[in-house]
Phi, psi and omega in degrees: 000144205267120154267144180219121168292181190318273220320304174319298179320315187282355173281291202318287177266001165098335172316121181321156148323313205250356199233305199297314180296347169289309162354289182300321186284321178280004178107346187270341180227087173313136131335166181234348150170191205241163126324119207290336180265029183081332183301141184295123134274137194219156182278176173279349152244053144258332189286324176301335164280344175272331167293302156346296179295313157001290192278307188323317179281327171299343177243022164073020156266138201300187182231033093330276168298032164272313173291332209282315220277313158323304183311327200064046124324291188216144209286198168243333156307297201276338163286331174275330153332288208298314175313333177299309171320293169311306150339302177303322180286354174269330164301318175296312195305298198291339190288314173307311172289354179280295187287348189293310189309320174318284174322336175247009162306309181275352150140019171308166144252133205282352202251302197283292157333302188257353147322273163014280189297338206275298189333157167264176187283335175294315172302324229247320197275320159321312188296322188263328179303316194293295191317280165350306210269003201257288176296320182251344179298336159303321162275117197287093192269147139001139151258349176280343172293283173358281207301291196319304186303296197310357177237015181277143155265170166233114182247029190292135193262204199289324157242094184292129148333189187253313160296329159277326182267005153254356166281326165329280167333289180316279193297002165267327172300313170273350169232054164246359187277099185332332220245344143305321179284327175269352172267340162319300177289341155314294196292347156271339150296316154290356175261016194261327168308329191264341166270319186306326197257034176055054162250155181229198156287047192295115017268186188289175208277012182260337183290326188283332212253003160292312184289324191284338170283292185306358177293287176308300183273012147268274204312349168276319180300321209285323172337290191307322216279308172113065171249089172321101173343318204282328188288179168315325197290302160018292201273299198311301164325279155336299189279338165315293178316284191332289164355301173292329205279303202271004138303313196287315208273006206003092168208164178299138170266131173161186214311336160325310176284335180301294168294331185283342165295347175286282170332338244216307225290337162302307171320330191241032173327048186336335157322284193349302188291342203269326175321333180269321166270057181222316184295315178312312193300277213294274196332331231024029166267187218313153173289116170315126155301138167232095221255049173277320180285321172311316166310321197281315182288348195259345152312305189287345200253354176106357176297099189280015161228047193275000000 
């Protein structure tokens, strides 16, 4: 049978001199015997065994469970189970601390970001659940509307972008914002009103949201023209969109309409829209319109439903 001193072994696996003897002294690789001068001799299964702590240490396992593993203790399976796992959690830990460091690379906040990122998803789904039980809960709502919110998730993944996890940041941020949360309960309180007195949202949401488009591409048009809110041309605008308003809403257009567009205005709350696109962000799915500059103008321009 073929015997090998240290030195060979260390040609053989590349391992220092001083690393196989520490091996030996500690027990996971005996010698198989000695040499009439005292020197340590080993088998082709030490030499096998020695590759084996090798690879084991090399993919970060301990050199305890190296011995376990020797031993026939605990399997090469079950132990590479568990070192994966462990892994992944560590990847994940870095992949966060990795988009938090971005985020505050681009002028984030950093202490508020990585609380934030730091969550588990139950937590992160708490935040947005309290907000709900705050705006609808007093209220009797729609219930296929209600369900419908109330079944949205926060999916952020394991490796967020740099733009997910600051959107992220942003929809925790808004809808923790008191001044956000009342106008939501505004807007659930009148619709609890318009189911109390046998009203819906009359016209139907495909008819608003025909006007509401049209709303949006004349202040997009006025945008591209480089048509200042304040001017005349404006005002021409404003009355078209109003026009359109007071076809859909059937009422006169004049102060009538005005106030019921007023009364409404929550309802067209551009927070609202930008919450869907922050949900869109995190989540990935397809990217949500983001009609904020078109709304400031047609605000700034006196349109009280932009």
């Amino acid at each position: 049978m073929t015997r090998y001193q240290i030195g060979e072994l260390a040609r053989m696996t590349g391992l220092p001199v001083r690393t196989i003897r520490f091996y030996s002294d500690q027990g996971l690789i005996p010698p198989t015997a000695r040499t009439v001068g005292g020197y340590r001799t080993y088998d082709g299964e030490a030499v096998a065994k020695l590759k084996l702590v090798r690879t084991l240490r090399d993919l970060g396992v301990d050199l305890p469970t190296a011995g376990r593993i020797l031993a026939r203790e605990v399997t090469v399976t079950d132990v590479a189970r568990a070192h994966a796992e462990a892994i992944d959690v560590q990847m994940r830990t870095l992949r966060l601390r990795r988009a938090v460091l971005r985020a505050v690379a681009k002028g984030g906040e950093m202490e508020l970001m990585n609380e934030l990122a730091r969550m588990s998803d139950e937590e992160r789904q708490r935040i947005l659940d309290d907000f709900f039980e705050e705006v609808f809960g007093p209220y009797e709502l729609d219930p296929q509307f209600e369900q419908h919110m109330r079944s949205v998730r926060i999916e952020l993944p394991d490796d967020p972008t740099t733009e997910q996890l600051e959107a992220w940041v942003e929809l925790a941020k808004l809808v923790q914002d008191p001044d956000f949360r009342a106008a939501v309960k505004r807007m659930s309180q009148q619709h609890e009103e318009f189911r109390r007195n046998g009203q819906d949202m009359s016209p139907p949401a495909d008819n608003r949201m025909e006007a509401f488009n049209f709303a949006i591409a004349q202040a997009r048009a006025a945008l591209d023209a480089g048509i200042a809110p304040t001017s005349d041309a404006a005002r021409e605008v404003v009355d078209r969109v109003n026009a359109k308003w007071a076809e859909t809403l059937n009422l006169p257009n004049d102060e009538q309409l005005v106030e019921r567009l007023r009364e409404l205005s929550d309802f067209a709350d551009p927070r609202a829209e930008r919450y869907w696109v922050l949900i869109a962000k995190i989540n990935g799915w397809p990217a949500m319109p983001d009609h904020s500059a078109e709304r400031a103008w047609l605000r700034e321009a006196g349109q009280p439903f932009g």
